[in-house]
C-alpha positions as CSV (number, residue, x, y, z in Angstrom):
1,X,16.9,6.2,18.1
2,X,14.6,8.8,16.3
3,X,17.0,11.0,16.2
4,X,19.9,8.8,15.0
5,X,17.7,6.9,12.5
6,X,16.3,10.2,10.5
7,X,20.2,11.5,10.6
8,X,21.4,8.3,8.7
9,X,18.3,8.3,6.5
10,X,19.3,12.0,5.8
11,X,22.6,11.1,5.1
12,X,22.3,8.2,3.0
13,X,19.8,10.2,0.8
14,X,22.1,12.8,0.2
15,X,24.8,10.5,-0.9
16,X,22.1,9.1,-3.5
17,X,21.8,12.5,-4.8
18,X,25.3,13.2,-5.2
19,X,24.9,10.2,-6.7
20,X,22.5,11.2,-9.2
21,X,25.1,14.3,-9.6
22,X,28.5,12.6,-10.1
23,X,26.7,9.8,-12.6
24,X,28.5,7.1,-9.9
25,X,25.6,4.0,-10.3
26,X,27.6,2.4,-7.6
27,X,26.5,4.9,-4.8
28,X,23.0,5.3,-6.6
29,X,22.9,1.5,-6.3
30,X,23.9,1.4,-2.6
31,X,22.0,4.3,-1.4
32,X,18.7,3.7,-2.9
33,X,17.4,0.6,-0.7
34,X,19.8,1.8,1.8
35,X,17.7,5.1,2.8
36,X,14.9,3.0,2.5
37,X,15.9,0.7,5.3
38,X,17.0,3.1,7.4
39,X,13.4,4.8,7.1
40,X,12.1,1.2,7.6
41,X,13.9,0.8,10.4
42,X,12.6,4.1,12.0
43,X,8.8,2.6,11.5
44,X,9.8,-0.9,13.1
45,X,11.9,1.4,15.7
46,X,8.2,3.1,16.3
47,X,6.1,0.2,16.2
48,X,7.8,-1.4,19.0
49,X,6.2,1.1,21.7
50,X,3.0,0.7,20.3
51,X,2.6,-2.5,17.6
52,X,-0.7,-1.6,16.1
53,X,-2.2,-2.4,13.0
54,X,-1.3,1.1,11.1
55,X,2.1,0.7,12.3
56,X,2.0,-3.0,10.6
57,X,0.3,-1.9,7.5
58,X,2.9,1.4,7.0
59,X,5.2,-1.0,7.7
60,X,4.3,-3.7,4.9
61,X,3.8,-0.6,2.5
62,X,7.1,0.5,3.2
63,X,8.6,-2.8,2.1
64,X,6.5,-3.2,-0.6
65,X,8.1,0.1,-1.6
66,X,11.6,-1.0,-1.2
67,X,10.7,-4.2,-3.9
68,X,9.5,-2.0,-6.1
69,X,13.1,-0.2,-5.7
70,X,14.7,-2.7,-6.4
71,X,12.8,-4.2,-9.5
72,X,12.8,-0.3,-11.0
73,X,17.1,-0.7,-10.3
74,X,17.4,-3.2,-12.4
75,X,19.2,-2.9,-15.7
76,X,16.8,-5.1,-17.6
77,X,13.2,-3.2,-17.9
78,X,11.2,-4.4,-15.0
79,X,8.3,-1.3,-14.6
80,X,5.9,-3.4,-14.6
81,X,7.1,-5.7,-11.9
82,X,7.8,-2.1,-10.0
83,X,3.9,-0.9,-10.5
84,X,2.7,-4.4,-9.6
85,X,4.9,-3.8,-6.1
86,X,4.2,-0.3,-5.8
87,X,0.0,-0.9,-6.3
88,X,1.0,-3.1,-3.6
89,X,2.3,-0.6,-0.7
90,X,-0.1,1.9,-1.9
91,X,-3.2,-0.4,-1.3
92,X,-1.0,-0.9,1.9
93,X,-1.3,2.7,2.9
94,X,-4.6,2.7,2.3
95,X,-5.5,-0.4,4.9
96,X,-3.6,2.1,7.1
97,X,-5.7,5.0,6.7
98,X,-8.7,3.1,7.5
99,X,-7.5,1.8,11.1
100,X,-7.8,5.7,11.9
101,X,-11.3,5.3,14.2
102,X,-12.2,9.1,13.5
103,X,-12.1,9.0,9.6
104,X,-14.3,11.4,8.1
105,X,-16.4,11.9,5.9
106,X,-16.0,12.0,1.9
107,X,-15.4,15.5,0.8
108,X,-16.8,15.5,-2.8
109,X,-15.5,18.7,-3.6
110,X,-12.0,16.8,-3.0
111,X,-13.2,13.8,-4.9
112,X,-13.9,16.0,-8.1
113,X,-10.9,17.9,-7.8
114,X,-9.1,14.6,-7.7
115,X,-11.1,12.7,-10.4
116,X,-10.0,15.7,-12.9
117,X,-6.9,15.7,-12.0
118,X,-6.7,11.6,-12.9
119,X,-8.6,12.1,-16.1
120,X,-6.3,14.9,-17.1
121,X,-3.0,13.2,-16.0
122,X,-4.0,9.8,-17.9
123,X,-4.9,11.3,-21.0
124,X,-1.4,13.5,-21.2
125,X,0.5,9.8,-20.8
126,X,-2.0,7.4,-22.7
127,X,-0.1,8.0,-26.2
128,X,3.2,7.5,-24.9
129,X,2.1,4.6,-22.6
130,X,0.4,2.6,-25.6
131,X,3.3,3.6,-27.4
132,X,5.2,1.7,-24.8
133,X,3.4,-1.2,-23.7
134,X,0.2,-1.1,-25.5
135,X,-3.3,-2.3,-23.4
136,X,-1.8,-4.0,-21.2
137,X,0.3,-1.0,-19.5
138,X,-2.6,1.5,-20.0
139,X,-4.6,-0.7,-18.1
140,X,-2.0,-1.6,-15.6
141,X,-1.0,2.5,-15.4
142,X,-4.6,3.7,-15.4
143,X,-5.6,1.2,-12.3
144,X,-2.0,2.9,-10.7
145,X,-3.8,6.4,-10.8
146,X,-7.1,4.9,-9.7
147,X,-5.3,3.7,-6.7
148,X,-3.1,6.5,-5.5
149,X,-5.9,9.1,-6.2
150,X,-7.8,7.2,-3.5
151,X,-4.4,6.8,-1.6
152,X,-4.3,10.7,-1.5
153,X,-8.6,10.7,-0.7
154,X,-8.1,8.5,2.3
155,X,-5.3,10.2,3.5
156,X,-7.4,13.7,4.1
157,X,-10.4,12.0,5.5
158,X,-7.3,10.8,8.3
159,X,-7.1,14.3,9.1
160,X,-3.8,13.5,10.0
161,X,-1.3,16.0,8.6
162,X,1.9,13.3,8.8
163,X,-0.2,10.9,6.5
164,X,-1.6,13.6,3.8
165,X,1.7,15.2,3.3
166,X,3.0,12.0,2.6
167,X,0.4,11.3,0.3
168,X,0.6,14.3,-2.1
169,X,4.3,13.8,-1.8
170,X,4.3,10.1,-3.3
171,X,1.8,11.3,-6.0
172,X,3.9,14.0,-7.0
173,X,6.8,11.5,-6.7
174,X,5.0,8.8,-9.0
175,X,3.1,11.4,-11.5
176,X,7.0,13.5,-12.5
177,X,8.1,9.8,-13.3
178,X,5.5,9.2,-15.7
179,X,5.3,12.3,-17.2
180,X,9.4,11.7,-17.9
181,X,8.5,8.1,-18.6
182,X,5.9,8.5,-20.8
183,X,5.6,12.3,-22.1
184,X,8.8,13.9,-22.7
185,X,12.4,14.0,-20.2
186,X,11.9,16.4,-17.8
187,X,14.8,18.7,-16.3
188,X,15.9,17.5,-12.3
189,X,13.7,14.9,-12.9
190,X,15.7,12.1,-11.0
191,X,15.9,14.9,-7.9
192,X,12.4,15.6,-8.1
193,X,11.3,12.6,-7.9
194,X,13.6,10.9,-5.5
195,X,13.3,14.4,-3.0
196,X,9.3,13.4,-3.0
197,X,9.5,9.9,-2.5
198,X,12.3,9.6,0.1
199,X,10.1,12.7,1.9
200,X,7.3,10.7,1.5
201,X,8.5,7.7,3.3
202,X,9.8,9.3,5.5
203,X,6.8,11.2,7.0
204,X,4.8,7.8,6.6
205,X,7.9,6.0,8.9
206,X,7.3,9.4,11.4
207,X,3.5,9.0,11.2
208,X,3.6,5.8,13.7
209,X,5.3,8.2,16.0
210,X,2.7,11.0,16.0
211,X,-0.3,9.7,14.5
């Protein structure tokens, strides 16, 4: 069922980039949450050798995910209903990382690094994002990178290469979508950021499997 499961989640990724390439919202509309389900299916397909509590928590953060899909889908602006889901499955993740009984310890040369890299990133977006949604979005967006910096801290102290892959893959995933969002449209940007996020997923589904 591995086997079959990644092939369809393949498969129904690709037809969400061609897709993105033909401008046909039908197939992006179908094969959005349908790749998603198919990588949810390959967790729960995982989980039912070996029902632990990371495979519960990747699996929560997975559907949290696919709200957050949804709400971002809609035709109606609904980001911050997306965030709220996304802060969600991240925070998810995170519960996951700490059922890991060898997690090391803080690397504060990684904490520094990433604490630049957060300060940086939020002041490139807070003009556009006050521009957009005033306080009440910079808050909301600077709590986001608060959270998935500590996502991608957790992840390395797992150790695990599945989980901090996936990690740096949603971050890169979330931080092109802002920067288009926010800064200024940026070129690929729907195949950038959809490549990351489906890969992230993906290796987060897989990391039940070989954790």
């Amino acid at each position: 069922m591995f086997t079959i499961l990644s092939s369809l989640a393949l498969f129904s990724a690709i037809l969400y980039f061609f897709g993105i390439k033909t401008k046909n919202q039908k197939l992006l509309y179908l094969h959005k949450p349908l790749t998603m389900l198919f990588i949810i299916s390959l967790a729960m397909n995982g989980a039912e050798t070996s029902w632990t509590a990371l495979a519960m928590w990747i699996i929560i953060g997975l559907l949290f995910s696919l709200i957050g899909d949804v709400f971002l889908m809609l035709p109606s602006d609904r980001f911050l209903y997306g965030l709220s889901a996304f802060l969600l499955a991240h925070a998810s993740y995170m519960v996951a990382f700490l059922q890991f009984p060898s997690l090391e310890e803080g690397n504060y040369l990684l904490i520094a690094l990433l604490a630049v890299v957060a300060i940086l990133f939020l002041h490139g977006l807070h003009k556009g994002v006050l521009a957009k949604g005033g306080k009440r979005l910079f808050i909301a967006v600077t709590f986001y990178i608060l959270l998935i910096s500590s996502m991608v801290w957790l992840a390395f102290l797992t150790d695990n290469p599945w989980m901090i892959t996936a990690a740096i893959l949603f971050y890169i995933s979330d931080a092109t979508l802002a920067w288009d969002r926010f800064v200024k449209p940026l070129h690929y940007r729907s195949y950038i950021v959809m490549s990351t996020y489906f890969g992230a997923q993906y290796l987060f589904a897989c990391s039940i499997y070989f954790h």
